[in-house]
C-alpha positions in Angstrom: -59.6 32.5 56.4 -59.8 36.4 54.9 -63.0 37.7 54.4 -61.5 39.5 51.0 -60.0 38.1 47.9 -59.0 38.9 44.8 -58.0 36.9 41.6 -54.8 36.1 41.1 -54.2 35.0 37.8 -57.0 32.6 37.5 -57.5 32.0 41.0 -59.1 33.3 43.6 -56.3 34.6 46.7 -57.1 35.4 50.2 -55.7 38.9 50.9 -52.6 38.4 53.3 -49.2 40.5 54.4 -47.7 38.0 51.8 -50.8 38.6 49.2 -51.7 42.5 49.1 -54.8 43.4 47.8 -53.5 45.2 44.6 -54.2 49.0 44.2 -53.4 51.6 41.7 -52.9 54.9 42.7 -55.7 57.4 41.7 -54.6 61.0 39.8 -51.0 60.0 39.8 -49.0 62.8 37.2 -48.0 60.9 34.1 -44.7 61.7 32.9 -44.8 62.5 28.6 -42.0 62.8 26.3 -41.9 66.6 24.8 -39.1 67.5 22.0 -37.9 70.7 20.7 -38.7 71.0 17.3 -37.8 74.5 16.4 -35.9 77.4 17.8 -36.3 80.3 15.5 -35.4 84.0 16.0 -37.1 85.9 13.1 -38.2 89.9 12.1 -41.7 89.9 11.6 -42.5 92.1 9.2 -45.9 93.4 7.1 -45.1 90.3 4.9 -48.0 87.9 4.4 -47.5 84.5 4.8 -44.0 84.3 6.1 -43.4 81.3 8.5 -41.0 81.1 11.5 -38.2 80.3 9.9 -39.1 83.4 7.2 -40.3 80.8 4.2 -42.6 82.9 2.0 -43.2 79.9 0.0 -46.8 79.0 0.5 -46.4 75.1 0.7 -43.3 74.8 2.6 -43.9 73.2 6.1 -43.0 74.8 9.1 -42.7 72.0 10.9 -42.6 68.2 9.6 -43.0 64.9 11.1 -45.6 65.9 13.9 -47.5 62.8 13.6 -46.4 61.7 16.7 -47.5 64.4 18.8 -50.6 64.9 20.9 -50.2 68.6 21.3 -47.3 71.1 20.2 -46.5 74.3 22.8 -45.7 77.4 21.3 -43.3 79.8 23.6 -42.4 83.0 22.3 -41.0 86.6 23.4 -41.0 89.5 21.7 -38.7 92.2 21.8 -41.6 94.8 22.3 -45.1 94.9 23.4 -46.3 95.0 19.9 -49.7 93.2 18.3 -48.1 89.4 16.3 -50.8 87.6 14.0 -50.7 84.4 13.3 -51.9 81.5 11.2 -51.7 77.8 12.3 -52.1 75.5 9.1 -51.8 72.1 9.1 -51.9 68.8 6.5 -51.3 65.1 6.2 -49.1 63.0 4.6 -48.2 59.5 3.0 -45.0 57.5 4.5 -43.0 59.3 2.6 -43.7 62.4 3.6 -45.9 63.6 0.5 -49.1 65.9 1.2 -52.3 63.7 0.7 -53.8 66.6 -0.9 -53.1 70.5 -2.1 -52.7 73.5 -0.1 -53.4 73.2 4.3 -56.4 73.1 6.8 -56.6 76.0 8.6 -56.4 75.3 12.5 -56.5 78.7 13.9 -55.6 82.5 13.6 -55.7 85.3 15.8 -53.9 87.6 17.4 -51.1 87.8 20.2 -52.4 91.3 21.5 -50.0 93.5 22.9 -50.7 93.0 26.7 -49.6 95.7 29.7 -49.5 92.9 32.6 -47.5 90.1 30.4 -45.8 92.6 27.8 -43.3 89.8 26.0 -44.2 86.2 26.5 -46.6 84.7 24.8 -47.9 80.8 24.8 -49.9 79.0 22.6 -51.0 75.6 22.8 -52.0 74.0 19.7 -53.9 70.5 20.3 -54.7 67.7 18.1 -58.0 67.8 16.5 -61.3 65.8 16.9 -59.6 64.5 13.0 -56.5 63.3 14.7 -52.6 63.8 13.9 -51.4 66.6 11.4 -47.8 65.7 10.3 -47.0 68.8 8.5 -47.9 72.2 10.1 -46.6 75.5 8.6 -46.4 78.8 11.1 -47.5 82.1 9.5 -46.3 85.5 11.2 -46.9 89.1 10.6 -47.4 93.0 12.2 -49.8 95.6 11.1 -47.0 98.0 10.6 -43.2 98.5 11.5 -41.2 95.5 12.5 -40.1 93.2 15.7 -38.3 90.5 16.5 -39.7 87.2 17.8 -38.0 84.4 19.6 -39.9 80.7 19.3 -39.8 77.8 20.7 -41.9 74.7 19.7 -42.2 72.0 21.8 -44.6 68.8 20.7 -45.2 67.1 23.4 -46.4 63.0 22.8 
């Protein structure tokens, strides 16, 4: 008789070659499911609140459907090492894709600085909220002065 058990079911089964004593594997990588959601070359310009794909119109979405996404990656170069701003807004909506309210919930702003050691590439990682989900999130660009051209990439990851 086996000194160690384990249930079985709803019995109790003496650990043998034939009866392992189940184990799960601690710290094991998780594969996730990431999409592209946007690919987007665009001038960035003095002009406020132009998005990614160059929508000056303040309610537009940049990006719809993100409801199922736990975080969305933001992978950029630009052609020089010039200062970008950006705004990240974001809003819900109803099933059929309606805003539950006016105007967007400001997630974050800032600036990619222009940087000597990683002059082009830029990343941004822009994570779900202690409120949960956005499904609409609109991408505001702009320069201090002259002009540049940005390559994105957003991938939301589930």
């Amino acid at each position: 008789m086996s000194l160690i058990g384990w249930l079985k079911g709803n019995r109790l089964v003496d650990v043998t070659a034939q009866d392992p004593l189940p184990v799960q594997q601690q710290g094991a990588i998780t594969s996730r499911t990431a999409d592209t959601l946007l690919v987007a070359t665009l001038t960035v310009d003095t002009t406020a609140n132009r998005d990614l794909w160059g929508s000056t119109s303040t309610e537009t979405p940049t990006l719809d459907r993100c409801g199922q996404y736990r975080k969305l990656v933001w992978l950029a170069h630009r052609a020089s090492n010039t200062a970008i701003n950006y705004t990240i807004r974001a809003r819900a909506t109803d099933l059929a894709g309606t805003p539950l309210g006016s105007g967007w919930q400001t997630l974050a702003s800032g600036t990619f600085a222009a940087d000597a050691a990683n002059p082009n590439w830029v990343r941004l990682d822009i994570l779900a909220s202690g409120d949960g989900y956005y499904d609409q999130y609109r991408i505001e660009v702009s320069v201090d002065s002259g002009t540049i051209a940005l390559t994105s990439k957003i991938v939301g990851v589930r």
